[in-house]
C-alpha positions in Angstrom: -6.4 13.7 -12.4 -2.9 12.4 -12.2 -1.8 9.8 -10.5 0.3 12.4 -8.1 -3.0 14.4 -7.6 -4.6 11.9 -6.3 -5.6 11.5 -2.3 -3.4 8.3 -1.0 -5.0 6.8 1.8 -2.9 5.3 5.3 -4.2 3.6 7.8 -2.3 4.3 11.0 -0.6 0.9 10.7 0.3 1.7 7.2 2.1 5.1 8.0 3.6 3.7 11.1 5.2 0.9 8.6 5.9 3.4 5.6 7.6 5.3 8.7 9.9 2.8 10.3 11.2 1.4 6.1 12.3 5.6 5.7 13.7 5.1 9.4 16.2 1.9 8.2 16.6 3.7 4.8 18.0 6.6 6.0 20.0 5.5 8.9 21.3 2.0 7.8 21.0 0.9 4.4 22.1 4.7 2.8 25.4 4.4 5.0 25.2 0.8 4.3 25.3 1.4 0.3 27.8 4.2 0.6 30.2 2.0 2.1 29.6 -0.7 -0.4 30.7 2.3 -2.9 33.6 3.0 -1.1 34.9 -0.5 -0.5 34.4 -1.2 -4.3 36.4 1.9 -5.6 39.5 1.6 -3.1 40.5 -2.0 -4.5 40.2 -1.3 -8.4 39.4 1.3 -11.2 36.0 2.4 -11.1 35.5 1.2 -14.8 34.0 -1.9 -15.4 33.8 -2.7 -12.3 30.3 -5.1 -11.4 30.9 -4.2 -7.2 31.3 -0.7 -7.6 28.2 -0.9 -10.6 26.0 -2.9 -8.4 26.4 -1.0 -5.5 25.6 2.5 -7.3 22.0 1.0 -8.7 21.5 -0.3 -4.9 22.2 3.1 -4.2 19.5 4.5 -6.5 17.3 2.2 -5.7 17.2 3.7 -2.1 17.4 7.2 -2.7 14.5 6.8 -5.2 12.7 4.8 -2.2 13.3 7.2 0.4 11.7 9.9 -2.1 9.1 8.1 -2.6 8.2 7.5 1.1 9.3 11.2 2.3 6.1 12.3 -0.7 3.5 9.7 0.8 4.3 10.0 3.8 4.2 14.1 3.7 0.4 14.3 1.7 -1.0 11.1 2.8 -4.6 11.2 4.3 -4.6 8.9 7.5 -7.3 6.8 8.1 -9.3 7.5 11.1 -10.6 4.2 13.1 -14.5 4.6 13.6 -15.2 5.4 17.2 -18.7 3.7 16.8 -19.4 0.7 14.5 -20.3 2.5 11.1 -23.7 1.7 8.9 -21.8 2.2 5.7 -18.4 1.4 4.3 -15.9 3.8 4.1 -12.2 4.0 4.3 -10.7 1.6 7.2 -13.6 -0.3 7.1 -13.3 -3.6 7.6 -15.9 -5.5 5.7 -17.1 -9.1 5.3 -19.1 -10.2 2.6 -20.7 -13.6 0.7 -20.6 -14.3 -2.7 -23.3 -16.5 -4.5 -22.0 -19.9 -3.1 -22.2 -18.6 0.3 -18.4 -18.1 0.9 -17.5 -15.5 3.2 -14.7 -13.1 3.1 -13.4 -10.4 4.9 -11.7 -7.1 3.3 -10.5 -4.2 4.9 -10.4 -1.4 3.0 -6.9 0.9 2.6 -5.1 3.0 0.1 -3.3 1.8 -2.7 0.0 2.1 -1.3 -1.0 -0.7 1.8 -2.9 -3.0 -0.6 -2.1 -6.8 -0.6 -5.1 -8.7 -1.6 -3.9 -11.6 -0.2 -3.9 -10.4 3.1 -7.8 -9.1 2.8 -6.2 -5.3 2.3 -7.6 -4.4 -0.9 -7.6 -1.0 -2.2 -10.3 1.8 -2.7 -9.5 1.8 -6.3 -9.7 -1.8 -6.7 -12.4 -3.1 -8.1 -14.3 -4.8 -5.2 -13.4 -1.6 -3.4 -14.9 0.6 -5.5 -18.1 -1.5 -5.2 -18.3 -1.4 -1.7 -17.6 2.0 -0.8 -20.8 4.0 0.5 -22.7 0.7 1.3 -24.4 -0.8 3.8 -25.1 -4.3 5.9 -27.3 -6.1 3.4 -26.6 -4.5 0.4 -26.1 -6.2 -3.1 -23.2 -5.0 -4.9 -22.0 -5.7 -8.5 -18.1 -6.1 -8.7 -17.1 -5.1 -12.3 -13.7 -7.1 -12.7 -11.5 -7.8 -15.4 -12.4 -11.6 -15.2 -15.9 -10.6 -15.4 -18.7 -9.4 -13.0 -20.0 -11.3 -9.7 -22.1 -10.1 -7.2 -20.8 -9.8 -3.3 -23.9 -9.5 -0.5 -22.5 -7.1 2.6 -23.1 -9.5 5.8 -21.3 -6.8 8.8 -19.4 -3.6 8.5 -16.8 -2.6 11.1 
């Protein structure tokens, strides 16, 4: 399967975010870059010119963006919120778990395109993610990492 055949996952946050970035693409900073174009042509030649050069790769940059966005956002699968507290993780779940010193940590689980670890949004594809999915409160899983293996104990599921 290639990576454009592939289901991408949004939550509702995520599309309304993905959403309101092509919004300010498309009606600011496109007009914004054009202009940038413009100004940089009228006072010189073209040719050799870093303004006129930088402005056409911001200009890229943001038609290749709004591509990419206009694709997700068209054959994204959105992430229903449970309406009851689920007994298994799935997509959207939000999941804390304790690792073998006890610690605690909190995931929710998202697509790919919303992931920031950091922030306890960690992908279905990721390794802890692909752990988790399909299990329930109490539950020993093995997390196959590139640093090495650890198991994570599943303490509440919502």
């Amino acid at each position: 399967m290639s990576a454009q055949d592939r289901t991408v996952y949004l939550t509702p946050e995520g599309k309304a975010r993905f959403t309101a970035e092509l919004h300010e693409l498309t009606t600011v900073r496109r007009h914004e870059a054009e202009e940038r174009i413009r100004h940089a042509k009228e006072g010189t030649d073209a040719v050799d010119n870093p303004e006129y050069e930088e402005a056409k790769n911001e200009q890229a940059f943001i038609e290749g963006r709004i591509k990419e966005l206009e694709r997700l956002l068209a054959t994204a699968t959105i992430i229903e919120a449970p309406v009851a507290r689920p007994d298994y993780v799935k997509m959207g779940s939000r999941v804390t778990v304790v690792d073998r010193d006890r610690e605690e940590q909190t995931y929710h689980l998202v697509g790919s395109s919303e992931a920031e670890p950091r922030k306890g949004l960690i992908s279905n594809e990721s390794p802890i993610g692909r752990a988790l999915l399909g299990k329930r409160v109490n539950d020993e899983v093995l997390v196959a990492a590139p640093a090495g293996s650890f198991t994570l104990t599943i303490t509440r599921i919502d």
